[in-house]
N, C-alpha and C positions, 0 to 999 in steps of 0.2 A: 935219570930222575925217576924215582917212582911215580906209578899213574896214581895212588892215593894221595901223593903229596904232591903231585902235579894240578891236579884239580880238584885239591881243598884245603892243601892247607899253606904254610907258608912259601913264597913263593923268590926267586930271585928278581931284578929290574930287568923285565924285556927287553931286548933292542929299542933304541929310541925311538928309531921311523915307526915302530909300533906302537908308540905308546899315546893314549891319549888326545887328545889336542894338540898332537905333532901338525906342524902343514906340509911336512914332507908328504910324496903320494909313494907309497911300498904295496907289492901287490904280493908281498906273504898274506896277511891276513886276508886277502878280496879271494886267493888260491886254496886255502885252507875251508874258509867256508862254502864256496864254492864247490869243491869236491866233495863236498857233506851235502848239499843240496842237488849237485846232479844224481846222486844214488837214490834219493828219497825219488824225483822224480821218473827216473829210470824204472826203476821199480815200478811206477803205473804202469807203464808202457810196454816192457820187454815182456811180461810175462802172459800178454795176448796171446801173442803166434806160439808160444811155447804150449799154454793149458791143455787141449785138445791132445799134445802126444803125453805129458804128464800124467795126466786122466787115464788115456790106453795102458803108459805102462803100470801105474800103483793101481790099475782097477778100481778108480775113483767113479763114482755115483754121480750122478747131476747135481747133487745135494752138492758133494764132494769139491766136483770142479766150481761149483759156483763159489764156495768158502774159501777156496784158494785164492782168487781173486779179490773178494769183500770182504775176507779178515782184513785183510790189510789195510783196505779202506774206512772201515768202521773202525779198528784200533785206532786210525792214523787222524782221522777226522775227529774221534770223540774225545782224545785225548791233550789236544792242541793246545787247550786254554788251561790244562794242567800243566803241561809241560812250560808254556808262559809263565806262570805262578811259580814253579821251582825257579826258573828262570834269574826270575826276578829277585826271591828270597837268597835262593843259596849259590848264584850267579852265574851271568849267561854262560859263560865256556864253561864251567865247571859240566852246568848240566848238559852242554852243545858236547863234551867231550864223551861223556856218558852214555849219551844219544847214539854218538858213532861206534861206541866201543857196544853197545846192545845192537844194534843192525850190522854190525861186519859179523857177533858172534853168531846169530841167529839165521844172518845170510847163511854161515856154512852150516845150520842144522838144517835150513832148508836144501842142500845138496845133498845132504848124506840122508833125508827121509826115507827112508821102508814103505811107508805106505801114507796115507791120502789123510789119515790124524794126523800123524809128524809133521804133513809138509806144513799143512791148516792152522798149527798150534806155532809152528818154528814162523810162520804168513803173521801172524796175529802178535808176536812179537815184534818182528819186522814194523811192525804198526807202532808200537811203543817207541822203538827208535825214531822212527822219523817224526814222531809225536814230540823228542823231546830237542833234535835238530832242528829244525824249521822256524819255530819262535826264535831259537837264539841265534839262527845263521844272521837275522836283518838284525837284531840285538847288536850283536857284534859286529857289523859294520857300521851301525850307526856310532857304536862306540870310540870303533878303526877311524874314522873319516868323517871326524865334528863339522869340517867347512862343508856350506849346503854345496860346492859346484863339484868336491871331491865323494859327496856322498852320493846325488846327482849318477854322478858316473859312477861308481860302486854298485848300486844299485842296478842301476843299468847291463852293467854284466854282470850281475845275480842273476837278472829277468831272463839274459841271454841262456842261462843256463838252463831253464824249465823247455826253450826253444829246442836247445840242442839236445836233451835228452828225451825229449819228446818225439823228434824226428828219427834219432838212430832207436831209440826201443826199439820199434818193429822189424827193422833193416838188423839189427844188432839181433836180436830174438831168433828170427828166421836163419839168419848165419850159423850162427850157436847150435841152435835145434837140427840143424840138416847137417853138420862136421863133426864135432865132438859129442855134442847131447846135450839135454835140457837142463841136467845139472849145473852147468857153467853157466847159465843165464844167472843163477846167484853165486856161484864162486866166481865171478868176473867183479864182486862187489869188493871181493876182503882187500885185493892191492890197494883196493883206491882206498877204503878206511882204514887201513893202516896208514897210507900217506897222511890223509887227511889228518888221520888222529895224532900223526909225531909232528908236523908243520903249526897245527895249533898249539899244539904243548911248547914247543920252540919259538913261533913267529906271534902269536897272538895274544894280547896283556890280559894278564886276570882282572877280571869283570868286578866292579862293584856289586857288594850284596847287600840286601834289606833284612838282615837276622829277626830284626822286631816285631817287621810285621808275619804275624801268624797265616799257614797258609787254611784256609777255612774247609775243612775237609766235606763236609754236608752239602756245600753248594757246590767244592767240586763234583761230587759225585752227582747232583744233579744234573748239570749241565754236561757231564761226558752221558747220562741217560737220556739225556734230550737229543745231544748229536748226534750219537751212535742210533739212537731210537728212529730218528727223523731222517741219515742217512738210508738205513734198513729198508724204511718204508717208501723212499725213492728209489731206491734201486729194484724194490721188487715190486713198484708202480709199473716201470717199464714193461716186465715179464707178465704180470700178474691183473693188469687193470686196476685203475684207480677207485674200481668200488669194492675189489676185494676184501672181505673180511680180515685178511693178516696184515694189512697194508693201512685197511681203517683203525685197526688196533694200534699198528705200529704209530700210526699220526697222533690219537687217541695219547696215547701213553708219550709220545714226544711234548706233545702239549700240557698234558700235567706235570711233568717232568721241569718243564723249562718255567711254569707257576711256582712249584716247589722252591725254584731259584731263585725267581721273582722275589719273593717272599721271605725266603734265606737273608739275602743281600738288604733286605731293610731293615732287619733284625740285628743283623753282626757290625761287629765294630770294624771289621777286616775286609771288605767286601772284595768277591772275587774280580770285579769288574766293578768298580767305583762309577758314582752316578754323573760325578763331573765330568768321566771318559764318555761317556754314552751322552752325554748331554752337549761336547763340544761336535760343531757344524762339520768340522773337516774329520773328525774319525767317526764320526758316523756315516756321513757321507761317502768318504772313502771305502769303508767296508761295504757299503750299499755296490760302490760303483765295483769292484771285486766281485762281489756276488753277481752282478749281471753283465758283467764281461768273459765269465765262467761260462756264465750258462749259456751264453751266444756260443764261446768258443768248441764247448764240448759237447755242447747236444750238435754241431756244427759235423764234427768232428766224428759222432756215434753214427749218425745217420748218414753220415756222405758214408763212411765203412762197411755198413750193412747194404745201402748202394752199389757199390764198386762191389763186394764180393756176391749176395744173392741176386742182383738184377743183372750186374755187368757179369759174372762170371770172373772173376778176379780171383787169384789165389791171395791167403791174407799177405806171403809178401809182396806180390803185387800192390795190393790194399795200401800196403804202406808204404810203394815209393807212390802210387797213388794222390797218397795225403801232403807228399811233399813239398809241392809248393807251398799250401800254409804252414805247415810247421816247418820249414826251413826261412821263411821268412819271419818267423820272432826269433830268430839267433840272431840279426843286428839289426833288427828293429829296438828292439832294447837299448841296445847299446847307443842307436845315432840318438835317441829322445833322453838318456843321459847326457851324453855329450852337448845336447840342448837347450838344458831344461835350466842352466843356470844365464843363458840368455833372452828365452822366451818367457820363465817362468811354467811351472808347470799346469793352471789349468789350460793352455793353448792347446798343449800336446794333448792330454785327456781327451777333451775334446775333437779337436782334430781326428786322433786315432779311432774316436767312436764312432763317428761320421763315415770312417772310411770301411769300418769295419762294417757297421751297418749298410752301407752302399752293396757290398761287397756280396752279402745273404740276398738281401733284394736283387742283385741280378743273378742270384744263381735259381732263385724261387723264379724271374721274369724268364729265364732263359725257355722254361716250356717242359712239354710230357720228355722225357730219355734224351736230354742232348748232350749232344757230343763230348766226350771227354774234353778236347783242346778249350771248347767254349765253358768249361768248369775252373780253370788252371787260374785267369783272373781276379773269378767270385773269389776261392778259396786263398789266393796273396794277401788279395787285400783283405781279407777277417783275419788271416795272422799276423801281419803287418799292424794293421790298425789294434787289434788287441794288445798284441806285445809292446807299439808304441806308447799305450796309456798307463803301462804297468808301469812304470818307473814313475810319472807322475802320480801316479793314484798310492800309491810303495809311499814314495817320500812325502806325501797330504798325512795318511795315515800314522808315519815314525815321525815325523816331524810336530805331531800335535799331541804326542805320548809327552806326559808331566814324569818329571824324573823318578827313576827305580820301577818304572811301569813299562819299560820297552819291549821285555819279553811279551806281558799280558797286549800291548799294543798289537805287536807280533801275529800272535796267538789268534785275536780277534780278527787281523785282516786275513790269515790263512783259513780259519774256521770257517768263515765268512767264502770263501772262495772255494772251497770244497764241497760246500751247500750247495753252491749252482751250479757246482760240474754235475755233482748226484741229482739235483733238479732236471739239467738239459739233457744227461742222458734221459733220465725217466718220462720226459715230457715229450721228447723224443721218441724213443718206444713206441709210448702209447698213441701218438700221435698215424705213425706208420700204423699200429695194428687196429687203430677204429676208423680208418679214413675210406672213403670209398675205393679208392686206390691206393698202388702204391707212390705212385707220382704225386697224387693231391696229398698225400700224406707227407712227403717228404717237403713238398713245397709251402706246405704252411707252417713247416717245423721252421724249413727257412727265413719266413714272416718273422713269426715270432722270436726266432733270434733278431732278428731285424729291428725291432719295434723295442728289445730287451736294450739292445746298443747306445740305440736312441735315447731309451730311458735316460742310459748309463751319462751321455751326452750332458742333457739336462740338469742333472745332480752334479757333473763337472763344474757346471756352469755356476749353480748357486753355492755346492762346498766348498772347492778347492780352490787354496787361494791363489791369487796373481802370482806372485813369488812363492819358492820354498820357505815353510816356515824356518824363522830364523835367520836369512838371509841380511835382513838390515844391522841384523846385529854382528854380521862376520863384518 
């Protein structure tokens, strides 16, 4: 089948377990999205332990190495809630397939780069891709797996997947980097997006589209300069201090940016994020609880690493079996709070997981000045545990309260939302370590503060998310 006629235009009838409001459970679709969203997040992670010899060999600048890393993250964040809007209009797999086929090609320009532009500009595409995967991966399962107990668990091993490819980056980075070379850290991508992309063309149904509605290009472009603006200036909060002039500016110009939007959206007939989304208790709520289970998990996560290699003496793969107990426990934390949540209902687990997670920072902050590795192994379980357990519930609050033909922008918004607080926790994190009287007080009130972010997260559990998955009464 060709790919222009595969993802736009007329199409054959899918397999049935795929289609629709089938109640069969088929895991072609849950396997196709899946391997489009482990690459997106793979991609945070693998390319740590790799920078440092890519740097050496293209003769990359500090400038350099730092935009290897941030392009990615600034395309990937600022683009989220566009990639939700195509989504939506011109339909989620169309543009979910799009997505893959821009990050496998862009993977292999970042292997074959010359020098420290190519790899930067082929990084920053990479960004677009996963900008335009991520919205439609939950799109289309929510589409795969109408019934809340089959979505429930779909979602659930979606979540597992951010776990497991969080945990091998570093261990998968360091392997790559020290046997063949750092170029395979991105040619390790193209098998899987070619899988990825012929298993959705074959197993997964073409998506409804909204053609009508226009997508509003002025509030796009506001709001990917707000995200990308306001990432920017968190990430170089971390490096730079948070009274730095480039960092004032970059806030500065975030926050006119997201007024411009403001502003847009009352204007237009199209709004890119309609006021009824923003105004209902569980997607707001929901993105809240996202954004501060981020920022627990990854300013958690920045600062134990910087820990473990400049205080402990750790090499970074060390570093990263290091980190493994928590990132090896959201691989089936996810999954057992899927498999749960069509009994408990999902504000229990939210909750629950925030408590534990938060627990978890508070004893690593009580544990005292440099203790022991072994006495760190629990803190850091339970914040992976406990964050990966509320992801499924906070996932299904948020898609579950998306009014139809809005799934990608639903999407879009809980990802955007969640990318904030990773760039928040690193950078708060940072600064935390570099103004503190020590390094110890520094790290321990970074741990606080995720602590106190959990708790938050808890709380909004309590009053957003409802008792059941939405929807539920009505299967």
């Amino acid at each position: 089948m060709p790919f222009a006629e595969a993802v736009g235009g007329a199409e054959p009838t899918p397999p049935p377990e795929t289609a629709p409001g089938s109640g069969r459970w088929s895991r072609a679709p849950l396997l196709a999205v899946c391997a489009g969203y482990f690459m997106v997040i793979l991609d945070v992670t693998v390319i740590n332990v790799a920078v440092p010899v890519v740097g050496r060999e293209l003769s990359a600048s500090l400038t350099g190495i730092q935009w290897i890393t941030d392009g990615y993250t600034l395309a990937f964040a600022g683009l989220l809630l566009t990639g939700g809007a195509l989504g939506d209009r011109l339909g989620n797999r169309r543009i979910f397939c799009t997505g893959v086929a821009v990050f496998t090609m862009s993977s292999v320009g970042c292997a074959l780069a010359q020098d420290s532009s190519m790899l930067v500009a082929a990084r920053l595409l990479e960004g677009v891709g996963a900008a335009l995967i991520v919205p439609g991966s939950l799109a289309l399962l929510q589409q795969a797996y109408p019934a809340p107990a089959m979505r429930s668990r779909a979602i659930g091993l979606w979540g597992s997947m951010a776990g497991i490819a969080a945990s091998a980056g570093p261990l998968l980075g360091g392997l790559l980097v020290s046997t063949v070379g750092w170029r395979w850290v991105f040619l390790i991508n193209v098998p899987v997006g070619i899988a990825c992309l012929v298993l959705t063309l074959r197993r997964v149904a073409p998506s409804p589209r909204q053609e009508t509605r226009a997508v509003d290009w002025p509030a796009q472009c506001a709001i990917v300069a707000a995200v990308a603006l306001l990432t920017a200036a968190l990430n170089e909060a971390g490096r730079r201090g948070w009274s730095d002039p480039a960092v004032l500016a970059g806030a500065g110009l975030a926050v006119l940016a997201a007024a411009a939007f403001a502003v847009r959206e009352r204007l237009t007939r199209s709004p890119a994020l309609p006021p009824s989304l923003l105004r209902s208790r569980a997607m707001s709520g929901g993105a809240a609880i996202g954004l501060l289970f981020n920022f627990g998990f990854y300013g958690m996560v920045f600062t134990a690493s910087l820990d473990f290699q400049h205080q402990r003496g750790f090499s970074a793969l060390g570093a990263g079996a290091a980190l493994l107990p928590a990132v090896a426990m959201t691989m089936f934390a996810s999954v057992l709070s899927g498999r749960l949540a069509h009994r408990t209902g999902d504000r229990p687990l939210v909750i629950t997981g925030m408590l534990l997670a938060s627990l978890g920072l508070a004893g690593w902050a009580a544990a005292g000045n440099d203790p022991a590795y072994p006495l760190l192994v629990a803190p850091m379980m339970a914040a992976g545990f406990g964050t990966s357990f509320a992801l499924t519930g906070s996932t299904t609050t948020v898609m579950g309260a998306a009014p139809a033909g809005y799934t990608g922008t639903a999407s879009a918004l809980f990802n955007t939302t969640r990318q904030i607080g990773s760039a928040s926790g690193v950078a708060l994190g940072g600064t935390l370590l570099a103004t503190a009287p020590d390094y110890d007080a520094g790290l321990r009130t970074s741990m606080v503060v995720g602590a106190l972010a959990y708790l938050t997260a808890a709380g909004l559990a309590w009053l957003c998310v409802p008792p059941r998955p939405m929807g539920d009464e009505a299967s």
